[in-house]
N, CA, C and O atoms as a Tinker XYZ file with bonds, in Angstrom:
   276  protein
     1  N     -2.453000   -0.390000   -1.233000    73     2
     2  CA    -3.507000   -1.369000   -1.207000    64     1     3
     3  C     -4.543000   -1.035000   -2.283000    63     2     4     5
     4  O     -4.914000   -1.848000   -3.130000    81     3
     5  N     -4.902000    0.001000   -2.202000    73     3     6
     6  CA    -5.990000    0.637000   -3.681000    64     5     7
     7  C     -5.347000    0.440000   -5.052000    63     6     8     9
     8  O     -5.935000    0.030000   -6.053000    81     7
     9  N     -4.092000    0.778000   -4.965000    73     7    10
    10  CA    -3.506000    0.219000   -6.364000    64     9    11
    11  C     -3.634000   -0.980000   -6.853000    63    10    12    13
    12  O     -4.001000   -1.368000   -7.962000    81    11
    13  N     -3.170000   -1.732000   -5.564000    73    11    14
    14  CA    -3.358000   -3.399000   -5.736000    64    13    15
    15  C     -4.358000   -3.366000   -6.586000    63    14    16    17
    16  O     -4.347000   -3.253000   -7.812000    81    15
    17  N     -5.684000   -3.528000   -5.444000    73    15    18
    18  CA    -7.191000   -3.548000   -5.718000    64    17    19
    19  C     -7.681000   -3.231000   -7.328000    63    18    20    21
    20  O     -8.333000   -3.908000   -8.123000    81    19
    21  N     -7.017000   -1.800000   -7.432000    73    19    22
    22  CA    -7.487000   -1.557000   -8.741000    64    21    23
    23  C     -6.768000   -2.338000  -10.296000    63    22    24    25
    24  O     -7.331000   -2.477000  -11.382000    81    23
    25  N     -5.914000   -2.585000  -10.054000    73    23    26
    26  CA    -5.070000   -3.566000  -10.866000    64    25    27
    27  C     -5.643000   -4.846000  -10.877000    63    26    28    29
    28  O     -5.737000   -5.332000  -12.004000    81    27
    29  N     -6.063000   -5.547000   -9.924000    73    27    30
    30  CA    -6.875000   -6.573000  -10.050000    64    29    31
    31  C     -8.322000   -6.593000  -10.631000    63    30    32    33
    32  O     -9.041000   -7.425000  -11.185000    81    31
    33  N     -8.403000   -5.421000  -10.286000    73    31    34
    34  CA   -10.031000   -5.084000  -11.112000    64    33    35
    35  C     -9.936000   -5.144000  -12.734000    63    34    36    37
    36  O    -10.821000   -5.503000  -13.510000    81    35
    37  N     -8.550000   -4.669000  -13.051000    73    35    38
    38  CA    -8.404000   -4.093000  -14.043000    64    37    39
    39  C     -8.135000   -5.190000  -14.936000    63    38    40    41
    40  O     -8.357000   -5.149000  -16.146000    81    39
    41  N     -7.498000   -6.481000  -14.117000    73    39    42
    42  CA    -6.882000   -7.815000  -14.790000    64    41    43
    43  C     -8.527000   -8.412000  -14.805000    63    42    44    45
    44  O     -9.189000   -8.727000  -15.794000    81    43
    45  N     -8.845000   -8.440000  -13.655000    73    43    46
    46  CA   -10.334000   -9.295000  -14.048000    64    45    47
    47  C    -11.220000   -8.632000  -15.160000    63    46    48    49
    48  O    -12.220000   -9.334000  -15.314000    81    47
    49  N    -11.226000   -7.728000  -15.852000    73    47    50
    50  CA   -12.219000   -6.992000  -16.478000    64    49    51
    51  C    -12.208000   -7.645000  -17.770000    63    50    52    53
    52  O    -13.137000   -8.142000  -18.407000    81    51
    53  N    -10.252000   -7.490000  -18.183000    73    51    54
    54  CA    -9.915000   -8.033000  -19.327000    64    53    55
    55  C     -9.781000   -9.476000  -19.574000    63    54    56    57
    56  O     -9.590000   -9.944000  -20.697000    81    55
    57  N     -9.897000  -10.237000  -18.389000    73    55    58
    58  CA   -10.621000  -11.375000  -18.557000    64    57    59
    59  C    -11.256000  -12.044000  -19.004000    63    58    60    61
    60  O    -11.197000  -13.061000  -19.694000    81    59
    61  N    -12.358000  -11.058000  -18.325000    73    59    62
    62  CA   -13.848000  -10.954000  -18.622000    64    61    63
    63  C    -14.241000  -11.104000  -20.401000    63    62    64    65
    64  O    -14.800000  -11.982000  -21.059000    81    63
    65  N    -13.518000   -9.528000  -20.800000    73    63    66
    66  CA   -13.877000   -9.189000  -22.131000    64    65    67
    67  C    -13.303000  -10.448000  -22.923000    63    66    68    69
    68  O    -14.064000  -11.005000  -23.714000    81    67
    69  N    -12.275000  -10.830000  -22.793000    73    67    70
    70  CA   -11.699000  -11.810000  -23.633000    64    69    71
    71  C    -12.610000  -13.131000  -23.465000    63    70    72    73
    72  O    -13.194000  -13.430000  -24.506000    81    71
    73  N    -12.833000  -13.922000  -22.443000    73    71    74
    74  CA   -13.602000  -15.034000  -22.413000    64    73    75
    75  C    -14.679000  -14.762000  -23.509000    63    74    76    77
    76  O    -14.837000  -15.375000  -24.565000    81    75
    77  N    -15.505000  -13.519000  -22.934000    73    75    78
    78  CA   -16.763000  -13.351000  -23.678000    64    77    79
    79  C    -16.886000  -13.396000  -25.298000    63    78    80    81
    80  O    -17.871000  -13.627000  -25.998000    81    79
    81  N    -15.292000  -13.038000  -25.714000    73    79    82
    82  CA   -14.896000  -12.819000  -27.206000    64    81    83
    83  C    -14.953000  -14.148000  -27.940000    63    82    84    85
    84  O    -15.161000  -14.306000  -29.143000    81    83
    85  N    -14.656000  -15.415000  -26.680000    73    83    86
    86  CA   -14.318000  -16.224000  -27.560000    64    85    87
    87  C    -15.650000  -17.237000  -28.214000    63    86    88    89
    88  O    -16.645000  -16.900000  -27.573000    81    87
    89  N    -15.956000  -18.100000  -29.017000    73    87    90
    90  CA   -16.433000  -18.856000  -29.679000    64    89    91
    91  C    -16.561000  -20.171000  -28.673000    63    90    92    93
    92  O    -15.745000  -20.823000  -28.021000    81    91
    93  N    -18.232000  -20.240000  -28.909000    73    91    94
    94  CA   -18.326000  -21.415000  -28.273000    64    93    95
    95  C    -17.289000  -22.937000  -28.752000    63    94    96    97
    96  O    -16.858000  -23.752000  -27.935000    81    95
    97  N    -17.099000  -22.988000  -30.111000    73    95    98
    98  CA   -15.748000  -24.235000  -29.848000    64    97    99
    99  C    -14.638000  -23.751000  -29.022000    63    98   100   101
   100  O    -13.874000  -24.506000  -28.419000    81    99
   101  N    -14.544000  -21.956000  -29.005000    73    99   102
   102  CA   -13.320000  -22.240000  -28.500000    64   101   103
   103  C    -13.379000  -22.282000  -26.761000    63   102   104   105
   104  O    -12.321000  -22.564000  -26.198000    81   103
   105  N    -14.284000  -22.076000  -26.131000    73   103   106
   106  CA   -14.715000  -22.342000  -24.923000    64   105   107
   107  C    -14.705000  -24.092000  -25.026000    63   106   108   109
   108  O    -14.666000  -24.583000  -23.898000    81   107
   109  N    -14.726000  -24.872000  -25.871000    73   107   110
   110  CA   -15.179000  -25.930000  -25.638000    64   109   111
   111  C    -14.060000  -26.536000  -25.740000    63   110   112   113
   112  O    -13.912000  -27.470000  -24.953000    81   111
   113  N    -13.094000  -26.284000  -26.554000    73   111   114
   114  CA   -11.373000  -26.404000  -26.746000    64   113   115
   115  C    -10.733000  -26.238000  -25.557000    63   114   116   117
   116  O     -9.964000  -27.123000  -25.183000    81   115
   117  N    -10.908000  -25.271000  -24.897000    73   115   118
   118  CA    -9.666000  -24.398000  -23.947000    64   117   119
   119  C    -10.470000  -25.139000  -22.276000    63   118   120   121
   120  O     -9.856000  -25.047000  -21.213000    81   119
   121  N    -11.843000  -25.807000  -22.365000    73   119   122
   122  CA   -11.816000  -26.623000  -21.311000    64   121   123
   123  C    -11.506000  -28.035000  -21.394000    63   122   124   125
   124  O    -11.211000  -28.592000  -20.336000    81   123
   125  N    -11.519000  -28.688000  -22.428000    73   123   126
   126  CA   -10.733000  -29.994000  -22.771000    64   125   127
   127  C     -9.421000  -29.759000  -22.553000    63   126   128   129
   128  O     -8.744000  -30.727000  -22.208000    81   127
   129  N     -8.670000  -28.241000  -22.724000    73   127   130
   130  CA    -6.900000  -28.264000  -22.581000    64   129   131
   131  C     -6.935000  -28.082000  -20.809000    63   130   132   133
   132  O     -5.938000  -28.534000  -20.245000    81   131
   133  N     -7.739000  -27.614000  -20.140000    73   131   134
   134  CA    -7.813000  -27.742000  -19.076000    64   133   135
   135  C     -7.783000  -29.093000  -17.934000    63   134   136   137
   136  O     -7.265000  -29.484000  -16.888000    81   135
   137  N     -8.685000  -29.427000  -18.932000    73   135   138
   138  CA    -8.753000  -31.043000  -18.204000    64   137   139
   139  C     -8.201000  -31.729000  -17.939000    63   138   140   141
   140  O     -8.251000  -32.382000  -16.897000    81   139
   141  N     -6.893000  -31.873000  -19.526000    73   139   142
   142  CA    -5.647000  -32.552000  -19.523000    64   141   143
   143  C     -4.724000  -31.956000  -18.796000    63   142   144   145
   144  O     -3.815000  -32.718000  -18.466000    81   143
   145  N     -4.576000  -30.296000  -18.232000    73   143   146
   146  CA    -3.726000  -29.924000  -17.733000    64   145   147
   147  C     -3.906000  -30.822000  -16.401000    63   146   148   149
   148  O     -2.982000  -31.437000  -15.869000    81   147
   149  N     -4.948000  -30.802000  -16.048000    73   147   150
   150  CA    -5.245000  -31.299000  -14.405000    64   149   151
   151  C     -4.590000  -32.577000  -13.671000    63   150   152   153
   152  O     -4.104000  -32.837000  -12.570000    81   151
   153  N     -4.896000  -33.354000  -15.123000    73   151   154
   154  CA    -4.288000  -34.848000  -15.142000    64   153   155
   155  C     -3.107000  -34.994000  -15.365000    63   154   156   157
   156  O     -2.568000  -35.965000  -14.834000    81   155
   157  N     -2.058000  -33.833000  -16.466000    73   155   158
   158  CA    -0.968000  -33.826000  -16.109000    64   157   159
   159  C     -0.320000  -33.277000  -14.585000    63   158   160   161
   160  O      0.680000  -33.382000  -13.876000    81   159
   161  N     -0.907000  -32.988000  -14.613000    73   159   162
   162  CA    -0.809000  -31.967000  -12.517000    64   161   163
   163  C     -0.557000  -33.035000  -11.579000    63   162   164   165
   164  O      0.390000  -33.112000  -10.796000    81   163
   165  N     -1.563000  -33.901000  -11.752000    73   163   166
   166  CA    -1.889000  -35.101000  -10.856000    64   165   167
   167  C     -0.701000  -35.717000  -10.832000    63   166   168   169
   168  O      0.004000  -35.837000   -9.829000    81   167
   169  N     -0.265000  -36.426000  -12.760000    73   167   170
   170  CA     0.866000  -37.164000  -12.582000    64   169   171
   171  C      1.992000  -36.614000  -12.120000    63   170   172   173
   172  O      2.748000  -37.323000  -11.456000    81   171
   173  N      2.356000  -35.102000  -12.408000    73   171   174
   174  CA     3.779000  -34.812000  -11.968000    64   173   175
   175  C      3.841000  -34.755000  -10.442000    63   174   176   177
   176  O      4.910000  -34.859000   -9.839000    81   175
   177  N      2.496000  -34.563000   -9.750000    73   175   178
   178  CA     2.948000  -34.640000   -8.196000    64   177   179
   179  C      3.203000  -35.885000   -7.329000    63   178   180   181
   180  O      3.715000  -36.147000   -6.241000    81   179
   181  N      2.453000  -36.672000   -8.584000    73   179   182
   182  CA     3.297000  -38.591000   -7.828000    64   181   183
   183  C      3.848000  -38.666000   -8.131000    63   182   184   185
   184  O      4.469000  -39.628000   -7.678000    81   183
   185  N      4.456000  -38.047000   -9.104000    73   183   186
   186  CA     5.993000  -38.019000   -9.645000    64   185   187
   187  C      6.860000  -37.665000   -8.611000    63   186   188   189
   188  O      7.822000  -38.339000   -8.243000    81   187
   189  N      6.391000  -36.261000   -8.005000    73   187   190
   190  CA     7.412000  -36.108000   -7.034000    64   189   191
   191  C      7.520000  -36.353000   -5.799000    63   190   192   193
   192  O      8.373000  -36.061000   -4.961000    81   191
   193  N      6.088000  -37.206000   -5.752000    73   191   194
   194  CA     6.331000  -37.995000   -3.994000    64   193   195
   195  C      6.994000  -39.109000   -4.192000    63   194   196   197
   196  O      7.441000  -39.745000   -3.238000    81   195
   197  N      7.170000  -39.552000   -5.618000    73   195   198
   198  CA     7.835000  -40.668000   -5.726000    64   197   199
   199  C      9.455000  -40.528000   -5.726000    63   198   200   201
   200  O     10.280000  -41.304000   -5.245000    81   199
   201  N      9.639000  -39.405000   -6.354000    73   199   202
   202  CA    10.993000  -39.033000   -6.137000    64   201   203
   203  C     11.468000  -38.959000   -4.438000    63   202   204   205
   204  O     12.212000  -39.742000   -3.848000    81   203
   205  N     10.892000  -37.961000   -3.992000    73   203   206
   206  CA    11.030000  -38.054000   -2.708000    64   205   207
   207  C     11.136000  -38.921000   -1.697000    63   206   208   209
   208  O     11.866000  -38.825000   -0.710000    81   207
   209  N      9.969000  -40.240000   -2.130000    73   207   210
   210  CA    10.361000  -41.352000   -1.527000    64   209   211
   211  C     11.388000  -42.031000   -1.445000    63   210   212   213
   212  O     11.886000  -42.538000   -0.441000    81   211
   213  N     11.843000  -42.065000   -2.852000    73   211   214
   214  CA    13.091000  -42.745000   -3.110000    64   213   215
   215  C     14.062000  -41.836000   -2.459000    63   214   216   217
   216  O     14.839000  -42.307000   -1.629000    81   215
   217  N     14.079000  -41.065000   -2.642000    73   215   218
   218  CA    15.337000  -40.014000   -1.798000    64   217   219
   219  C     15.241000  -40.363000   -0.501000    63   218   220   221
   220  O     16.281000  -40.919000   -0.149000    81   219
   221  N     14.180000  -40.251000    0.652000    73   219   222
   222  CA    14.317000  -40.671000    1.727000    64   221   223
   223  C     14.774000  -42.613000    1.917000    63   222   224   225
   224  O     15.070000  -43.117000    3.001000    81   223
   225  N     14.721000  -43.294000    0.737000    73   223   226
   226  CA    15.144000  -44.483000    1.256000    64   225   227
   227  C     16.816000  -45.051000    0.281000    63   226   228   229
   228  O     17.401000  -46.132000    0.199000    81   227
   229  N     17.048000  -43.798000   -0.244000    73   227   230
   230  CA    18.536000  -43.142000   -0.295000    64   229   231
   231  C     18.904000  -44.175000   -1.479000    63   230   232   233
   232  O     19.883000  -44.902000   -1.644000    81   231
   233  N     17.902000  -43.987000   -2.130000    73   231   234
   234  CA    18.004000  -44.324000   -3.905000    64   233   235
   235  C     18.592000  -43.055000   -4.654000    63   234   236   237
   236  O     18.777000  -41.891000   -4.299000    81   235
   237  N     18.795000  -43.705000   -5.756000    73   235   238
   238  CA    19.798000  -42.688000   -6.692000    64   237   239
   239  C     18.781000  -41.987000   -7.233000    63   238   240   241
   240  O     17.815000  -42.712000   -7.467000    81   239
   241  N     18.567000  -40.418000   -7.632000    73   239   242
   242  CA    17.288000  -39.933000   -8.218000    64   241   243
   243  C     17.492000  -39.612000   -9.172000    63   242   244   245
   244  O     16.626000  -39.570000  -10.047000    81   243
   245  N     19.097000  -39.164000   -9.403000    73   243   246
   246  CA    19.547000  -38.165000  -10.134000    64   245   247
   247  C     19.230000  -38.348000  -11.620000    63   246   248   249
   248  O     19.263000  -37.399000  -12.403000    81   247
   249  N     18.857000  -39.866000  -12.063000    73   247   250
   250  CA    18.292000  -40.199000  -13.398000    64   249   251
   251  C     16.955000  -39.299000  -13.634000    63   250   252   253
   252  O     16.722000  -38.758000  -14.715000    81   251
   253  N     16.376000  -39.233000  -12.859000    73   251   254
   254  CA    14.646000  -38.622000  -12.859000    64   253   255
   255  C     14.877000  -36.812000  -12.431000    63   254   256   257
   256  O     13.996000  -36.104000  -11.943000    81   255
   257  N     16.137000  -36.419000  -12.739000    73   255   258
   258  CA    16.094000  -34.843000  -12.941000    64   257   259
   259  C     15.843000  -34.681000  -14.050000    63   258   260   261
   260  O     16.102000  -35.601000  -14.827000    81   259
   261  N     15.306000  -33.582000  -14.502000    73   259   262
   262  CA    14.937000  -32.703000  -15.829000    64   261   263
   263  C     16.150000  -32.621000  -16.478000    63   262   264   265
   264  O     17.193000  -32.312000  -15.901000    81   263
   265  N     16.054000  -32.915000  -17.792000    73   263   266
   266  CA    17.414000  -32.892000  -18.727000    64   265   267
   267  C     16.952000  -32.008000  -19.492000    63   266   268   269
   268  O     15.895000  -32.262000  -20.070000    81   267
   269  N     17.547000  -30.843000  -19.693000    73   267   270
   270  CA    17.142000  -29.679000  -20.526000    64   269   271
   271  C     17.795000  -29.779000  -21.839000    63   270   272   273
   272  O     19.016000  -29.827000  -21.689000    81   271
   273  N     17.471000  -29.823000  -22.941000    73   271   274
   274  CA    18.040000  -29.441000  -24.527000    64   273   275
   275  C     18.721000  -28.289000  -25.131000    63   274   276
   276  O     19.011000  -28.301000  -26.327000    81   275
C-alpha cells in the first residue's frame, strides 16, 4: 500500500512539474484538445447506445464494427 501511495505521489509531482513547464498558449492549446476530446466522448457513447439498440431490436450491426487498416 505505501508503494502504491508513493508512486502516485511520484506520478503527481511530475505532473505537476510538467504542466508548470508549459507556455501559456500551450495551456491554452491542450484545453481546446480537451474540449474536443469530450465531444468526441459524447458522440462515441450514442454511438454505442445506438448500436446496442439496434442489437436489441435484432438489426444487423456488423456494418458499424471498427474496420482496422
Amino acid at each position: 500500500m505505501n508503494l502504491e501511495r508513493d508512486a502516485k505521489r511520484t506520478q503527481l509531482r511530475r505532473m505537476v512539474r510538467i504542466k508548470n513547464k508549459r507556455t501559456p498558449a500551450q495551456q491554452a492549446k491542450l484545453t481546446e484538445i480537451k474540449g474536443k476530446m469530450v465531444g468526441i466522448q459524447q458522440k462515441m457513447h450514442q454511438a454505442q447506445e445506438l448500436a446496442q439498440q439496434w442489437k436489441q431490436d435484432g438489426r444487423d450491426v456488423s456494418d458499424l464494427q471498427t474496420q482496422r487498416t
